[in-house]
C-alpha positions as CSV (number, residue, x, y, z in Angstrom):
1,X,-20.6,19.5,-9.5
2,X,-19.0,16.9,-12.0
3,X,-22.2,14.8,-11.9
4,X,-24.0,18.0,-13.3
5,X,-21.4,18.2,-16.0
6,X,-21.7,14.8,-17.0
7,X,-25.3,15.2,-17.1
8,X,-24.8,18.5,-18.9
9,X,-22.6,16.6,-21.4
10,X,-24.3,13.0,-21.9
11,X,-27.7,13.0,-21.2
12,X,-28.5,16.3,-22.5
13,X,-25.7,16.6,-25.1
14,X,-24.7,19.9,-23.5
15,X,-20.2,20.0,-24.3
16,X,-20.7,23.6,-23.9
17,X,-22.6,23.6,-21.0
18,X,-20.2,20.8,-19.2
19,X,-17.3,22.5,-19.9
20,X,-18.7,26.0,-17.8
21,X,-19.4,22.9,-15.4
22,X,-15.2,21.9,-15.7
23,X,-14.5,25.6,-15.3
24,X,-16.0,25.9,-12.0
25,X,-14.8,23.1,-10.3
26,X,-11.4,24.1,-11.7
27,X,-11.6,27.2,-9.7
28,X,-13.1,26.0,-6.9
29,X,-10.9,23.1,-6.3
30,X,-8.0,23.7,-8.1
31,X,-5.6,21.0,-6.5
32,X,-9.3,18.9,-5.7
33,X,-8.8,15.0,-5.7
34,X,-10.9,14.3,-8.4
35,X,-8.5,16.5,-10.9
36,X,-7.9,13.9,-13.2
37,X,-11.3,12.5,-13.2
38,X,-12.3,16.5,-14.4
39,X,-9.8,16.4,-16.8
40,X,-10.5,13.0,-18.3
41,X,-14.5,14.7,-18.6
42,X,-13.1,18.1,-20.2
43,X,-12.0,15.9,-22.7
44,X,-14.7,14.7,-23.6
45,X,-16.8,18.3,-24.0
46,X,-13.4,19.4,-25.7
47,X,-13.6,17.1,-28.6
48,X,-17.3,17.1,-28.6
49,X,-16.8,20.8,-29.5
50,X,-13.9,20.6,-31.9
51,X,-11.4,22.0,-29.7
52,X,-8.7,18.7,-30.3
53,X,-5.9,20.7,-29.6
54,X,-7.3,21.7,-26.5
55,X,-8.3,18.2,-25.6
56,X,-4.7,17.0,-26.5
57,X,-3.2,19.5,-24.2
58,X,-5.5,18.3,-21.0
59,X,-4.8,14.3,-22.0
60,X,-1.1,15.2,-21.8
61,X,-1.4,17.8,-18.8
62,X,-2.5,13.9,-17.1
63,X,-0.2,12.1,-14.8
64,X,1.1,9.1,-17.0
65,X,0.4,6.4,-13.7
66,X,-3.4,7.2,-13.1
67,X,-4.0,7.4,-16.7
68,X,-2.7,3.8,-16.6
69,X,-5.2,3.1,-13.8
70,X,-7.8,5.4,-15.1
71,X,-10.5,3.3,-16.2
72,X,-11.0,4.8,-19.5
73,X,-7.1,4.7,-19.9
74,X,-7.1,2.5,-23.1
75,X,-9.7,4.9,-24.3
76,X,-7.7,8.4,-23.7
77,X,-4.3,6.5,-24.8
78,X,-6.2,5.8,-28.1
79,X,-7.5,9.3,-28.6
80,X,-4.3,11.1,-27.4
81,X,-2.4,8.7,-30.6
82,X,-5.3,9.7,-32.9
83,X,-4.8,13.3,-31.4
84,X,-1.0,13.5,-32.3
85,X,-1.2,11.9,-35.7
86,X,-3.7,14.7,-36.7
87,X,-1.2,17.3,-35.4
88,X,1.2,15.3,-37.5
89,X,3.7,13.9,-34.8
90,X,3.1,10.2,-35.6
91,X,6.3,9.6,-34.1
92,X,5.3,10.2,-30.8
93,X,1.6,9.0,-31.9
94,X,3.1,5.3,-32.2
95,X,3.9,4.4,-28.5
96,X,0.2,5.4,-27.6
97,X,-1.0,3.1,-30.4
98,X,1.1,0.5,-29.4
99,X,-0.6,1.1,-25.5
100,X,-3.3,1.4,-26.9
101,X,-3.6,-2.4,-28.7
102,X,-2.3,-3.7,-25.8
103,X,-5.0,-2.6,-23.4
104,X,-7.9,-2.0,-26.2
105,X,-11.2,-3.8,-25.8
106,X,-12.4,-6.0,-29.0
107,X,-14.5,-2.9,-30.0
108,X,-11.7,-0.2,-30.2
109,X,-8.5,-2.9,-31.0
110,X,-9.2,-2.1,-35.3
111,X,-9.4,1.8,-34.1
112,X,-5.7,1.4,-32.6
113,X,-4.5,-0.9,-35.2
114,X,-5.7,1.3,-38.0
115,X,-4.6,4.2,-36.4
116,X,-0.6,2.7,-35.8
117,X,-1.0,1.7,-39.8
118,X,-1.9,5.0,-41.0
119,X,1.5,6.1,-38.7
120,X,3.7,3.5,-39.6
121,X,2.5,4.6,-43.3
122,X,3.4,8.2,-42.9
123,X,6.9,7.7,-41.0
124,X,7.8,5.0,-44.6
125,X,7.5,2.3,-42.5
126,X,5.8,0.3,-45.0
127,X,6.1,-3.1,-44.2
128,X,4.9,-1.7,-40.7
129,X,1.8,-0.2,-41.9
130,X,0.6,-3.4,-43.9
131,X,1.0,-5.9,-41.1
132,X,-0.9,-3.7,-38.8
133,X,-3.9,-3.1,-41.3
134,X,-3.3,-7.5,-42.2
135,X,-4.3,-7.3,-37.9
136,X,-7.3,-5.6,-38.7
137,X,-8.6,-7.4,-41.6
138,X,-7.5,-11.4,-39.6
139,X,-8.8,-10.0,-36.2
140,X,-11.4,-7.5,-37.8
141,X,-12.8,-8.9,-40.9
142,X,-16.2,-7.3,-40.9
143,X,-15.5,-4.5,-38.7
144,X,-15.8,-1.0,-39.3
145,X,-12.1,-0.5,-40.4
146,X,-11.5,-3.7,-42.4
147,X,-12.6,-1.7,-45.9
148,X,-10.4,1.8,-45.1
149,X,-7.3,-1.5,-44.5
150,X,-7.8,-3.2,-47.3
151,X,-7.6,0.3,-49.5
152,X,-4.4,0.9,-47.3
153,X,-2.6,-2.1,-48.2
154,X,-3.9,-1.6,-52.1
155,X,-2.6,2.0,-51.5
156,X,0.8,0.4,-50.0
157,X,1.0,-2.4,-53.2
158,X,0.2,0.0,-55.6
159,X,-2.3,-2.4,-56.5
């Protein structure tokens, strides 16, 4: 059932279509073992949809150890910080950053860093914000968020 709702969701770019998938297995195995694998996939269709909110609610309706071990853990740490700075809590955004950098891979460490800059930024943490968006242009230069970090640190200058 949640191979059809993958399928449903990548390979024919169905989000709507996966997430009647999600529904199913939700009430036909309510307590089932691969719960958190489900969850981690209604995420996916969630955002895919618009529904962020939503999707923030399942990513922190997941049990904080197996989305440690969840293989995509870096990845749903990363979102649910994106997630929360967008409902404006950046103070609770930061320590999923933080988890985030730690366990990002080099395609998704600028995302994080960025991300913890643009917090650090809006909680006046200046000095913060710049040497997280100086991480992103040294580790970053060419990558898709060195430009929107250079503006920041201009923006943090007041150059």
């Amino acid at each position: 059932m949640l191979g059809a709702a993958l399928g449903k969701l990548r390979s024919q770019g169905d989000p709507a279509g996966a997430l009647e998938f999600y529904e199913q297995y939700r009430r036909r195995f309510p307590a089932g073992t691969l719960r958190e694998e489900e969850r981690a996939a209604r995420v996916d269709a969630l955002v895919a949809l618009g529904r962020r909110r939503e999707a923030l609610a399942e990513i922190e309706a997941m049990d904080a150890e197996r989305l440690e071990r969840e293989p995509r853990g870096a990845e749903l740490l990363l979102l649910e910080a994106e997630l929360l700075t967008e409902e404006g809590r950046c103070s609770e955004a930061l320590p999923h950053f933080s988890a985030a950098v730690s366990r990002a891979s080099p395609s998704s460490e600028d995302r994080a860093l960025f991300g913890q800059g643009l917090c650090h930024a809006k909680l006046d943490a200046p000095d913060d914000a710049a040497a997280d968006f100086r991480k992103v242009l040294e580790r970053h230069p060419d990558g898709r968020y060195a430009e929107p970090a250079r503006r920041q640190l201009q923006r943090l200058h007041g150059d």
